[in-house]
KOLLUM-351181 format. One line per 4 residues: number of its first residue (from 0); their letters; for each residue y, x, z of C-alpha. Coordinates in Angstrom, 2 decimals. Each point is the difference from the previous one (the first is absolute). Layout:
% residues N
NUM) a) Y,X,Z; ...
% end
This chain:
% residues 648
0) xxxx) -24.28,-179.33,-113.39; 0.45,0.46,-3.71; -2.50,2.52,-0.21; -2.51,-2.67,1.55
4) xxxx) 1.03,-2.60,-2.26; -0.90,1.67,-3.37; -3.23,1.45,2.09; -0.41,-3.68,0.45
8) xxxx) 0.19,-0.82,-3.41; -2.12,2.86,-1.73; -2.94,-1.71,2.51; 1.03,-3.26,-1.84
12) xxxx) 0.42,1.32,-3.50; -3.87,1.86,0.47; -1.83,-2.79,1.20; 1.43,-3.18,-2.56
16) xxxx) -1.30,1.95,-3.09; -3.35,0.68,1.72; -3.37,-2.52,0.04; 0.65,-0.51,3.49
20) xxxx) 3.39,-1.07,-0.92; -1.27,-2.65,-3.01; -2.31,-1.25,2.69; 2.67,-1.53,1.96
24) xxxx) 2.67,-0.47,-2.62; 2.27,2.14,1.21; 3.52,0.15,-2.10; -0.10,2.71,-2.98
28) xxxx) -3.93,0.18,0.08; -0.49,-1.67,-3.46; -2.12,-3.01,1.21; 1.03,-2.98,-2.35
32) xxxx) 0.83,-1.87,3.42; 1.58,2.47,1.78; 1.97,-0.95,3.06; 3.63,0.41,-0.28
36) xxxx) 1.41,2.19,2.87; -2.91,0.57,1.30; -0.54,4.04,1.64; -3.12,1.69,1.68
40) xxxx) 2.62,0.85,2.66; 1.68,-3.49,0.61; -3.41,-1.76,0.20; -0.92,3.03,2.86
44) xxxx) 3.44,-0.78,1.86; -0.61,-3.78,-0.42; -3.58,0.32,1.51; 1.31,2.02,2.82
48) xxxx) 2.74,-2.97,0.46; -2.58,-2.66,0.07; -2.26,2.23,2.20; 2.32,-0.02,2.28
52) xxxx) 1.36,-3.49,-0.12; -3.63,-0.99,0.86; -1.52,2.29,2.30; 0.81,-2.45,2.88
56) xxxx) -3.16,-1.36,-1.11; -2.41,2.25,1.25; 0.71,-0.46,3.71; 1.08,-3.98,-0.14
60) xxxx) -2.82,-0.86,-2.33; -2.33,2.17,2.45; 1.36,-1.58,3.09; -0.10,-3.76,-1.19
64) xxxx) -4.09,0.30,-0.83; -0.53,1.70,3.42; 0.91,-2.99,1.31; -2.84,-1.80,-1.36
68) xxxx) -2.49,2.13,2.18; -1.92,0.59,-3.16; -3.10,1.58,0.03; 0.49,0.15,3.74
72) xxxx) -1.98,-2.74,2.51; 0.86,-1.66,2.95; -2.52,-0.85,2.32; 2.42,-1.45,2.86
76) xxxx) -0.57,-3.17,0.93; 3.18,-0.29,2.20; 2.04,1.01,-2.55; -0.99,-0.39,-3.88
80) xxxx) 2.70,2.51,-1.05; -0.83,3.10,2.55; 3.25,0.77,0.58; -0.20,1.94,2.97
84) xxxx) -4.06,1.35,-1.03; 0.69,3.71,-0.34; -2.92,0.25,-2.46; 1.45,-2.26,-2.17
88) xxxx) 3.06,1.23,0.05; -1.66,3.48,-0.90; -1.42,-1.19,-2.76; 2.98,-1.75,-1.36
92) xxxx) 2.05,3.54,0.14; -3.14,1.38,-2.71; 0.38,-2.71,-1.64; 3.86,0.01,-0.32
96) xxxx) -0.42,3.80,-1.35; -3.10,-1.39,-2.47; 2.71,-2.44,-1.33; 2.39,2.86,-0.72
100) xxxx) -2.14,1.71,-1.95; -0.99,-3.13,-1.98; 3.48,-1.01,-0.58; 0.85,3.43,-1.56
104) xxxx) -2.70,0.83,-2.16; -0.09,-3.95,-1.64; 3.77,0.09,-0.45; -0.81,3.52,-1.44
108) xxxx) -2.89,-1.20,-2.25; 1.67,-3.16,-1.47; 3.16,1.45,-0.52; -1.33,2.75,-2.03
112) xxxx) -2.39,-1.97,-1.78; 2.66,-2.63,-0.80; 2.73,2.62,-1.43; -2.91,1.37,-1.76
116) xxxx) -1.65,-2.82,-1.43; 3.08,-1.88,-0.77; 2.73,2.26,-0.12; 2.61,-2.20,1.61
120) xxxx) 2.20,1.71,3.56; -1.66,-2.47,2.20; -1.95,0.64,3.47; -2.65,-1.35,1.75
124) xxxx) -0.75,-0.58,3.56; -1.82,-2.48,2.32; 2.50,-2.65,0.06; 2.48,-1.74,3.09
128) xxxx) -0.23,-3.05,0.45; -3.79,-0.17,-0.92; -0.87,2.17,2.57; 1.30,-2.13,2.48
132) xxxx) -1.89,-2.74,-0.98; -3.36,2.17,-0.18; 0.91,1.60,3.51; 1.27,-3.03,2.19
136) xxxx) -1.23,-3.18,-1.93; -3.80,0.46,-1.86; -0.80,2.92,3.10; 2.41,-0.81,2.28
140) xxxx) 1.08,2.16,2.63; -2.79,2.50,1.14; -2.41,-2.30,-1.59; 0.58,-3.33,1.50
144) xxxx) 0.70,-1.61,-3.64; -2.06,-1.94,-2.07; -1.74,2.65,-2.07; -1.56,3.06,1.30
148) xxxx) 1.91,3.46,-0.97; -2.81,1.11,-2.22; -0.53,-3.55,-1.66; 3.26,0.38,-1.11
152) xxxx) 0.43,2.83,-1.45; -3.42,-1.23,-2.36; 2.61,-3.24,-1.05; 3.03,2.85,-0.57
156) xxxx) -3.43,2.12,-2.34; -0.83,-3.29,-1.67; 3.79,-1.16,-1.01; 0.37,3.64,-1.43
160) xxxx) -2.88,-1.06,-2.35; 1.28,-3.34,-0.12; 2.98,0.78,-1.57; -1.42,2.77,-2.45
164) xxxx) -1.32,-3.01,-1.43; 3.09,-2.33,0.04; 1.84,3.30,-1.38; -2.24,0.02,-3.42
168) xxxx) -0.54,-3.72,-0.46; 4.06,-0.38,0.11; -0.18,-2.34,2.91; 2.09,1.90,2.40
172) xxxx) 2.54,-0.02,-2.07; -0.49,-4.22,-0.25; -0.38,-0.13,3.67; 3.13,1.47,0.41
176) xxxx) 2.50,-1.92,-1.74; -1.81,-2.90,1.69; 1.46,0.64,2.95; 3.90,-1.90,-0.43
180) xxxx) 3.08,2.79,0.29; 1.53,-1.39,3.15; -3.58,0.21,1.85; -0.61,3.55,-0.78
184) xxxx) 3.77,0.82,1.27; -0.70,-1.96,3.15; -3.29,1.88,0.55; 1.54,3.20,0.00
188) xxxx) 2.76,-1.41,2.52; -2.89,-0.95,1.89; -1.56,3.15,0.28; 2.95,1.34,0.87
192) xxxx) 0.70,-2.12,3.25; -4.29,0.83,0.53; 0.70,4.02,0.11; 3.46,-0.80,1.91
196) xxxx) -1.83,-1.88,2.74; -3.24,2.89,0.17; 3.44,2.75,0.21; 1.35,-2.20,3.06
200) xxxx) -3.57,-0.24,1.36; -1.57,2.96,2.35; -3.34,0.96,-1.27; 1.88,1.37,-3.25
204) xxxx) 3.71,-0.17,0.55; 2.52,0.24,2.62; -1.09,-2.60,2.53; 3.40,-2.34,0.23
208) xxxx) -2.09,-3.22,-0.71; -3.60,-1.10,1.52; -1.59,-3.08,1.11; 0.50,-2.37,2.76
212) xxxx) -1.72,-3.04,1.77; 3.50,-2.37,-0.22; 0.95,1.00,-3.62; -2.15,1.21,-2.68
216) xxxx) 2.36,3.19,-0.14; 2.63,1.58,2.58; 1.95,3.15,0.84; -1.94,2.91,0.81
220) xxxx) 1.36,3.81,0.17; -2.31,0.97,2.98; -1.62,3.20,0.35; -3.88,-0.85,-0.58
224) xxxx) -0.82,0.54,3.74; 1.39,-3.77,0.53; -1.46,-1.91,-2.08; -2.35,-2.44,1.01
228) xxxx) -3.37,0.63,-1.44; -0.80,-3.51,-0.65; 3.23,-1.96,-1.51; 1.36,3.59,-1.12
232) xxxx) 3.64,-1.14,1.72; 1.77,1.95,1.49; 0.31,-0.02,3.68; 3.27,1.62,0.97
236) xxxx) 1.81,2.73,-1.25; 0.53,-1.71,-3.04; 2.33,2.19,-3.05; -0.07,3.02,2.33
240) xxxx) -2.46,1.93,-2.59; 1.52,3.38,-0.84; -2.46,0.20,-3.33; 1.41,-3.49,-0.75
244) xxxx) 4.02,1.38,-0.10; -1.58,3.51,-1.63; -1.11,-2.34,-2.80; 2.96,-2.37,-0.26
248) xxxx) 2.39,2.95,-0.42; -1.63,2.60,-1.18; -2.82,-1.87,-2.48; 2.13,-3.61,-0.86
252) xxxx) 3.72,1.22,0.44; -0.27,3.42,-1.63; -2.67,-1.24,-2.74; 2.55,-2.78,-1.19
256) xxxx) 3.15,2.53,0.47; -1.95,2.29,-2.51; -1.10,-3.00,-2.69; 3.66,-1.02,0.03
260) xxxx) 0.65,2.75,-1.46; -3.20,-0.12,-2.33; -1.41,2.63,1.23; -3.36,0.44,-1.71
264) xxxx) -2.15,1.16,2.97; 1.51,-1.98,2.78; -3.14,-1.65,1.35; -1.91,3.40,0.22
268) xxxx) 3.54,1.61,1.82; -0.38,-2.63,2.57; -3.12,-0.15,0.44; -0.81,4.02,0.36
272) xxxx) 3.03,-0.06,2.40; -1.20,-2.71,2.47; -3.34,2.24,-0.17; 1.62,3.13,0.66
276) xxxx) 1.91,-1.06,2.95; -2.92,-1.60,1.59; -2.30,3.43,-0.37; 1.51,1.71,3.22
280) xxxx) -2.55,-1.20,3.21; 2.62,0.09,2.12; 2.20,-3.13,-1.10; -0.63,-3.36,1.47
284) xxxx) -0.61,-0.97,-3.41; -2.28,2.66,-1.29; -3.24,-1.07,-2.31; -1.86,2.53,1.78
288) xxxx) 0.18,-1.01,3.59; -2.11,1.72,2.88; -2.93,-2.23,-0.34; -3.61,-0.19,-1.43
292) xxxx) 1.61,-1.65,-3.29; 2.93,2.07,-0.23; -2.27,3.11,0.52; -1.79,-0.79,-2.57
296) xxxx) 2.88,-0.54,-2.40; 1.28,3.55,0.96; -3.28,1.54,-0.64; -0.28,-1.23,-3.49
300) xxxx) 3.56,0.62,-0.48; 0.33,3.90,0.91; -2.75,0.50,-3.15; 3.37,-0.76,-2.24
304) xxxx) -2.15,1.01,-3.37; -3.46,-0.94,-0.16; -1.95,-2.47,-1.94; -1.35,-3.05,1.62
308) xxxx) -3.56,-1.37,-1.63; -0.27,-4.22,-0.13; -3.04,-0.16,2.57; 0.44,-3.64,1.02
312) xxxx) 1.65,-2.39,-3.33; -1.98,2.45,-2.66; -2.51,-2.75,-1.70; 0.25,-2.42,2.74
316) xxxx) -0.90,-3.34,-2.31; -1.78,-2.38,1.54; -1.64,-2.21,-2.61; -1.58,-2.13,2.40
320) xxxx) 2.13,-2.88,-1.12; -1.93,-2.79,1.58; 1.50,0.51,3.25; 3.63,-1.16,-0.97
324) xxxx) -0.65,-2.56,-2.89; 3.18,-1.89,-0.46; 2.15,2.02,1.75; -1.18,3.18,-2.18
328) xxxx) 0.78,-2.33,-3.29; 3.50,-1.05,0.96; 0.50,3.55,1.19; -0.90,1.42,-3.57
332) xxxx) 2.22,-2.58,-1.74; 2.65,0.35,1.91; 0.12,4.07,-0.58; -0.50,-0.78,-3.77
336) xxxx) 2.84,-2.89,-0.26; 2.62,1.89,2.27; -0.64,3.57,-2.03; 0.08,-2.05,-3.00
340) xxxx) 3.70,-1.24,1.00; 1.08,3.74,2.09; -1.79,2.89,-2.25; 0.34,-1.95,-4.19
344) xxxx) 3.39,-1.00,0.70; 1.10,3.39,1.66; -1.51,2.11,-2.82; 0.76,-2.57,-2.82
348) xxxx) 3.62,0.64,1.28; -0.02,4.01,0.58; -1.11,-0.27,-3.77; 2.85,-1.96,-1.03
352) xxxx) 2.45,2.32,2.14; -1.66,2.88,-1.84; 1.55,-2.06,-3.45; -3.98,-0.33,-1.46
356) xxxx) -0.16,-3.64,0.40; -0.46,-1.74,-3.12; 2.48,-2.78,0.21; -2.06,-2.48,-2.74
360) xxxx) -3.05,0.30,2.03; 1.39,0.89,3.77; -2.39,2.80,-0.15; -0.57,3.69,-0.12
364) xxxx) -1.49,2.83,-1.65; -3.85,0.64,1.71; 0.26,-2.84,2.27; -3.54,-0.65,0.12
368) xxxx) -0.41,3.33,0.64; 2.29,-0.18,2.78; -0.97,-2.61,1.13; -3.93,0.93,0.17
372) xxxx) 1.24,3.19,1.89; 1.65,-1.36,2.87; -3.33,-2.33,0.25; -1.66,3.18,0.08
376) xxxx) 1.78,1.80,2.57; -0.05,-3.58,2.22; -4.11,0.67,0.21; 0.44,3.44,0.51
380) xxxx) 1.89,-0.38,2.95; -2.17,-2.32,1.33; -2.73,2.53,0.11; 2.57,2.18,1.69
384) xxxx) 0.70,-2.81,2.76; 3.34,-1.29,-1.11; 1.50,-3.26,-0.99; 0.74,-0.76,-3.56
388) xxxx) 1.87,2.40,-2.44; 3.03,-1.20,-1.58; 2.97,1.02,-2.44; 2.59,1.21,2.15
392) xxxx) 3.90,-1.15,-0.14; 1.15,3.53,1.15; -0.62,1.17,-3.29; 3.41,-1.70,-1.18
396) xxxx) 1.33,3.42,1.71; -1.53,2.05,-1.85; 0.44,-1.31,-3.48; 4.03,-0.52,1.20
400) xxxx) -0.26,3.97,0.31; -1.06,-0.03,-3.69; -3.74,-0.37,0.52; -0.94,-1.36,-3.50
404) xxxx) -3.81,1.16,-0.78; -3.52,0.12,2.31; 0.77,3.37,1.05; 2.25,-1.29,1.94
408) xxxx) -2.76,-1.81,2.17; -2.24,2.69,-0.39; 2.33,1.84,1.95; 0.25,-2.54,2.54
412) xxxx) -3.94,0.53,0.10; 0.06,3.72,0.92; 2.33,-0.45,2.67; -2.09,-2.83,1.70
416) xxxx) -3.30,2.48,-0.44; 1.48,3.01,1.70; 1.30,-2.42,2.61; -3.62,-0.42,1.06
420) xxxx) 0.26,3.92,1.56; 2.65,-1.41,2.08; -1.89,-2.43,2.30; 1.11,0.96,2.86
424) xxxx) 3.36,-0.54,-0.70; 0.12,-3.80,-1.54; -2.86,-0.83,2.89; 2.36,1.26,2.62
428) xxxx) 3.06,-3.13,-1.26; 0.58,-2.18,2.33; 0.13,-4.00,-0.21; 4.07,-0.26,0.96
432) xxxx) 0.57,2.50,-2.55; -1.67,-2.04,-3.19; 1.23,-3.28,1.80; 3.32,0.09,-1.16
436) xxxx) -1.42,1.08,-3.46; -2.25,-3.17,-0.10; 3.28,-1.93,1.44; 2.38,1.64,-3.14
440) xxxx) -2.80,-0.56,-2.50; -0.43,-3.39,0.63; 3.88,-0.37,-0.11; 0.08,1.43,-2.97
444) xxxx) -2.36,-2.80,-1.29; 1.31,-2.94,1.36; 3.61,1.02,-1.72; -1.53,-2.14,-3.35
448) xxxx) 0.09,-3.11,2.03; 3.25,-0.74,-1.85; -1.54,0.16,-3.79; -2.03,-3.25,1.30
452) xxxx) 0.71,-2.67,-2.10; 1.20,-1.92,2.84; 1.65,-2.65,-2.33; -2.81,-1.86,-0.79
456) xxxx) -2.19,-1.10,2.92; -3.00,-0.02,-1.50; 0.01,3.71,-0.58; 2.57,0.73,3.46
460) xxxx) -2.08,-2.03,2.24; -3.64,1.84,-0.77; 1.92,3.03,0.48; 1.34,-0.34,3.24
464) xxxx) -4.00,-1.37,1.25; -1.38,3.00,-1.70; 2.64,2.77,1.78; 0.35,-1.88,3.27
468) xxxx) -3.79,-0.56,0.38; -0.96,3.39,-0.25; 1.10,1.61,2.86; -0.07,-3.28,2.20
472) xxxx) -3.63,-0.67,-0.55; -0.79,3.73,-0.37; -1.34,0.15,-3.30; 0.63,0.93,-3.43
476) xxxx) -2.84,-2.19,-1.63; 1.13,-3.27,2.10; 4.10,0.21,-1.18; -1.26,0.39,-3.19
480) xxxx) -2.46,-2.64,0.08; 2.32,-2.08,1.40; 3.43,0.70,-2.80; -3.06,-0.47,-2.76
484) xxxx) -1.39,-3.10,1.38; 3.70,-1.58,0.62; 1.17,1.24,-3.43; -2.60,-1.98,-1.29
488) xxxx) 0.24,-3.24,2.05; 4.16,-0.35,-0.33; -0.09,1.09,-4.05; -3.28,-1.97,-0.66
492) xxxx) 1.63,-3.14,1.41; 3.09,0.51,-1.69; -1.69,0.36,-3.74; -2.56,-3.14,0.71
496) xxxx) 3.03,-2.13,0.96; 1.68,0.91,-2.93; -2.80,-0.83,-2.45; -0.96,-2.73,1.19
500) xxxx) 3.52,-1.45,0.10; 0.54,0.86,-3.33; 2.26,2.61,0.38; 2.30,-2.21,1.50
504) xxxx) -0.40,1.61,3.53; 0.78,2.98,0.43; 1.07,2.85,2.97; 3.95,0.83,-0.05
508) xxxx) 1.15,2.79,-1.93; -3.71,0.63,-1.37; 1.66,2.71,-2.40; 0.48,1.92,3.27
512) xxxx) -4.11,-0.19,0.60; -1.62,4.22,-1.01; -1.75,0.10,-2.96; -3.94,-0.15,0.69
516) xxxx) -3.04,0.35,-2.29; -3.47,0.58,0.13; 0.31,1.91,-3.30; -0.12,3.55,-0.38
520) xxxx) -0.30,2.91,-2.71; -3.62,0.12,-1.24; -2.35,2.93,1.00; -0.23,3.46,-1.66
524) xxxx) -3.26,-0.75,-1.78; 0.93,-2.86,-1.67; 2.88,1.93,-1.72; -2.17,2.81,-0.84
528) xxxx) -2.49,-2.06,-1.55; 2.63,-2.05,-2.06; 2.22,3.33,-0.86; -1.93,2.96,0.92
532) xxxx) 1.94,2.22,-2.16; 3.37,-1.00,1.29; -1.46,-0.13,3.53; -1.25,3.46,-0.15
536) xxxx) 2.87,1.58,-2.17; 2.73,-1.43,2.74; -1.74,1.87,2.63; -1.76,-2.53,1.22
540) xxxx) 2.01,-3.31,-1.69; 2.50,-2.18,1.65; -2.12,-0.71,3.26; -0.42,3.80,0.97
544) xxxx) -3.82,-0.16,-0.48; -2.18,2.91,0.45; 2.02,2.54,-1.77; 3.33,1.40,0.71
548) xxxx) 3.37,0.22,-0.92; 2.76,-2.11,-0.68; -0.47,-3.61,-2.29; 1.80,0.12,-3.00
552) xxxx) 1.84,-3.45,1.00; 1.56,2.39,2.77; 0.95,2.82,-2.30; 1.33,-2.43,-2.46
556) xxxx) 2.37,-1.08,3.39; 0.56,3.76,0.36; 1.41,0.43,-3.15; 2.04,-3.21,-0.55
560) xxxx) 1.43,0.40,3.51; 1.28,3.41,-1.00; 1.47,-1.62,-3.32; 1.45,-1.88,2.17
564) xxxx) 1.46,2.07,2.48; 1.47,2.69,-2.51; -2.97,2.32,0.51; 0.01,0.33,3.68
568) xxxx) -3.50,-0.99,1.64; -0.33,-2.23,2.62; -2.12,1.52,2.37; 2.30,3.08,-0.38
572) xxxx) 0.45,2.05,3.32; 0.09,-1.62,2.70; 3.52,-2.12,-1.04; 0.27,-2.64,-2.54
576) xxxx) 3.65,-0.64,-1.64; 0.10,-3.92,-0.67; 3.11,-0.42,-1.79; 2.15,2.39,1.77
580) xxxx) -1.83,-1.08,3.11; -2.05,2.89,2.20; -3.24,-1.97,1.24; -1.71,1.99,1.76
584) xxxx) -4.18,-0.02,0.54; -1.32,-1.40,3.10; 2.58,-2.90,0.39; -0.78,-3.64,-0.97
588) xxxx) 3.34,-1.47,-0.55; 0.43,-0.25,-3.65; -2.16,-1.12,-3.02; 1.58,0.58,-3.40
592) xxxx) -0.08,-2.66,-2.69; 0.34,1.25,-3.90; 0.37,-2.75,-2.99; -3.04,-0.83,-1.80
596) xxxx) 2.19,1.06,-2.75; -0.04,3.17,0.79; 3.89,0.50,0.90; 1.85,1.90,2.46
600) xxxx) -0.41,-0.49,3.43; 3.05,-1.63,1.48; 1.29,0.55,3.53; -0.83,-3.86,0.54
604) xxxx) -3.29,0.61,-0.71; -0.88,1.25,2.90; -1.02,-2.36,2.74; -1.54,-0.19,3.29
608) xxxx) -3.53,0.83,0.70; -1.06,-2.89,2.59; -0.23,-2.48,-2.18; -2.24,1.39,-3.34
612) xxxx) -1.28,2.18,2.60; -3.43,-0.18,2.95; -1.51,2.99,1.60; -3.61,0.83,0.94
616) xxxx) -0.36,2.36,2.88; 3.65,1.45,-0.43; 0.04,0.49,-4.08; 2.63,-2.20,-1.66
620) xxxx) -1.97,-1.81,-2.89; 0.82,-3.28,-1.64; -0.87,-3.58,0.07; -1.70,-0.45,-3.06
624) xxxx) -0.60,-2.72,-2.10; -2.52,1.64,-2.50; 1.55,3.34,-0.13; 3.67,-1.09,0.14
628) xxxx) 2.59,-1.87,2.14; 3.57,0.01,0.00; 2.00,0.79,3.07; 1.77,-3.28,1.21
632) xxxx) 3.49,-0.99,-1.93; -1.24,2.56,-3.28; 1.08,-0.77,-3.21; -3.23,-1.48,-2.17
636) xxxx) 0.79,3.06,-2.13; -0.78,2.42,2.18; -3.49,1.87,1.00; -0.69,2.27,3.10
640) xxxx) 0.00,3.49,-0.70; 0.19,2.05,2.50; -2.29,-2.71,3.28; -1.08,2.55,2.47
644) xxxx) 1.46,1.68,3.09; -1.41,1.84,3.27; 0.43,-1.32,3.34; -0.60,2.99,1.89
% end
């Protein structure tokens, strides 16, 4: 092993000195920002982590747009969703191994064109949650929604270009902190019970739930060949599916056995597993049964290695978009306003787990750049036939392995691109084995519920509407509609009655009420035009801008924080000694307070996280006012230092 260690680090000692190595800031390369612990062999290992943490996206993200028929038409009149037309279902198996090849190579082309263009560990795929709502609400299952497949997928091309322009003008960045804290928690809750309730569902999970003429939901289990074709109930037989108990134990139990023990690539364990075990024909719960479908599965399976060409979602744009008017509009709003809220807030807090966030401006180096590449990549997929493109939470796994620098995602990219070889394999997944996936993800989610401010019931109250409405009414845009419209009504109301009183009415404890503004940082080009040397010479200035590197507002932090600390950096290893105390990355329990003064950090400076701190899909990240607020029962001496945790 020792021998393999110093191998290890002659790779690592050749490639920081070399032009390859000052690209990406690697430690020891003699950039002037060069990234502290950062090795050409850690960033591989943490690609390979995050690879792996988020390859369950291939086959779910495949499965979930199968089910909007896409490019495939129905012509029954008897039944609009050709359920039992074998030509339908044909075409829905190309189309299902179409969508694995899309999902690879865009994962694969954004995430190597974000590590490369920005040079921070983070990964890009089409996003959950999103998909949902492209798949079951604006298509609707096997086309019966709204909005045609193909008219969609031109309102997932035109948000792409959309929010290029947002990006550059600064006003995705705006529209962002627009949305309040505890709304943005409660969406991600939201999405979470939406991805539970598909997982529980049959056409892409494990069949324990489906409709029913008496209640709008009851107890299912059945195998498929009793359920009634027109409610969907079932009609005897009822939790006496053996693919339903392969998934509980071997996909929910097992997955969750292996995550309580943090295992990096539980989701992918339990998922290739399930699959495994339900390969042999001669189970009763085989995915390749001894019929026409299952026949065809097999066929397409037994090729193992072979590359499968997008014939049916290549280009498929309609841009026809007279024939859905309204619907088309509030279809390409509600993509833009929900990615606004999922993909900025996920990447603006990978960035700030990363430690580039500039704390003065609650930005980070190339963020426009960033930002204008996952825009990209969300047109780019559209072409390819998928729904919109977003930063990835995942990613927290690999930069917990030490992932500090865009190779990192680069590698992530790679992976995803040879994936597309493997077709066969990630077409031949079955539904109860991602099920449980979609189940754990979305429990993984909905565990920020508590960092809802729900003291204050003008920011608890649109927060439960916006979670609760979401999978009830079964639809992203409409919860959040809903939490943004009763935010406004209950905290509009409040503020008239108190000016026009006088001040002399007011709500109870009003000091307990988040901190909102419609304020943010201003653009990149206004601080290059009024400080174009410091903008340019700082890598891009406080905001990030078009360059790269690190602000020098954050390496001033850098340095004082090491003053401060007796040398020892903070984003050291993957351990951080607070005052004797081991705190170690990925938890969000503690946030560490240091005197404005500049003292010692005492052991009673360290408080609890809930109150100082909200999270936006699972990143810890604070309540700000401006760019600061104490944690509840601080001295007024003290200033967060340390505001950011994982909630993987």
């Amino acid at each position: 092993m020792e021998s393999f260690r110093q191998l290890g680090c002659r790779i690592d000692n050749a490639v920081a000195p070399s032009a390859f190595g000052r690209f990406f800031h690697l430690e020891t390369s003699g950039h002037e920002h060069e990234i502290k612990n950062s090795t050409f062999l850690t960033e591989i290992r943490a690609g390979l982590t995050t690879f792996f943490t988020m390859a369950y996206i291939i086959s779910v993200n495949a499965l979930v747009l199968t089910d909007s028929g896409a490019t495939c038409v129905c012509n029954d009149a008897k039944d609009p969703t050709c359920t039992t037309d074998p030509d339908y279902r044909q075409c829905l198996l190309e189309v299902h191994r179409d969508l694995i090849t899309a999902t690879s190579a865009i994962t694969g082309i954004g995430s190597f064109m974000f590590g490369l263009l920005t040079n921070i560990p983070v990964a890009l795929a089409p996003g959950m949650g999103i998909n949902a709502y492209f798949a079951y609400q604006v298509v609707g299952f096997h086309g019966t929604g709204p909005i045609p497949y193909r008219l969609a997928l031109t309102a997932v091309f035109l948000e792409g270009l959309i929010f290029i322009l947002l990006s550059l003008t600064g006003m995705r960045h705006w529209l962002m902190k627009l949305i309040p804290v505890s709304v943005k928690i409660a969406s991600a809750c939201g999405i979470g019970l939406f991805l539970a309730l598909i997982g529980l569902s049959y056409s892409a999970g494990i069949g324990l739930v489906t409709g029913s003429t008496t209640a709008p939901l009851e107890i299912a289990g059945c195998p498929p060949q009793y359920l009634d074709e027109v409610t969907g109930a079932c009609t005897s037989h009822r939790m006496q599916n053996p693919q339903l108990w392969l998934g509980v134990f071997l996909g929910f139990v097992l997955t969750a056995y292996l995550m309580s023990y943090k295992v990096k690539s539980s989701f992918i364990i339990g998922i290739l597993i399930v699959s495994i075990v339900s390969w042999p024909r001669t189970t009763s719960f085989t995915y390749f049964p001894y019929t026409p479908d299952g026949e065809a599965r097999f066929e397409f399976f037994k090729k193992i290695v072979t590359f499968n060409p997008i014939r049916h979602t290549l280009n498929a744009l309609d841009w026809n978009l007279s024939t859905a008017g309204s619907h088309f509009t509030l279809a390409l709003f509600t993509l833009l306003y929900v990615d606004i809220l999922d993909c900025t807030a996920t990447l603006y807090s990978m960035a700030r787990f990363s430690g580039v966030v500039d704390p003065e401006t609650s930005d980070f180096p190339r963020s426009t750049i960033a930002y204008c590449t996952d825009a990209s990549s969300i047109s780019i997929g559209a072409l390819l036939g998928t729904s919109p493109v977003t930063a990835f939470i995942e990613s927290g796994a690999g930069i917990a392995e030490g992932g500090k620098t865009g190779l990192t995602a680069m590698t992530v990219g790679v992976c995803f691109l040879v994936s597309i070889f493997f077709a066969p394999i990630f077409a031949s997944v079955p539904p109860w084995a991602t099920g449980c996936t979609l189940i754990l993800v979305g429990g993984t989610m909905c565990r920020q519920i508590t960092l809802i401010n729900w003291s204050y019931v003008g920011d608890a109250l649109p927060a439960f509407v916006t979670f609760t409405l979401m999978p009830f009414t079964y639809s992203i845009a409409y919860g959040l509609i809903a939490g943004l419209v009763t935010y406004a009504l209950i905290n509009g109301l409040t503020y008239l009655t108190y000016k026009l009183s006088g001040g002399r009415i007011q709500t109870i404890d009003p000091e307990r009420q988040e901190y909102w503004s419609w304020k943010a940082g201003r653009p990149w080009f206004v601080t290059a035009v009024k400080d174009p040397k410091g903008f340019w010479r700082s890598g891009g200035g406080p905001r990030g801008g078009l360059a790269g590197g690190v602000g020098e507002a954050e390496m001033a932090r850098d340095r004082e924080e090491e003053e401060a600390f007796g040398g020892k950096g903070l984003d050291e290893g993957a351990w951080r000694m607070v005052s004797g105390t081991e705190c170690k990355m990925g938890t969000i329990v503690r946030v560490m307070d240091r005197p404005r003064n500049g003292g010692d950090v005492s052991s009673s400076s360290i408080t609890s996280a809930a109150p100082g701190v909200g999270v936006a899909n699972g990143i810890g990240i604070r309540h700000e006012n401006g760019n600061e607020r104490k944690a509840e029962g601080d001295e007024n001496n003290m200033e967060s230092v340390i505001d950011i945790g994982v909630g993987m």
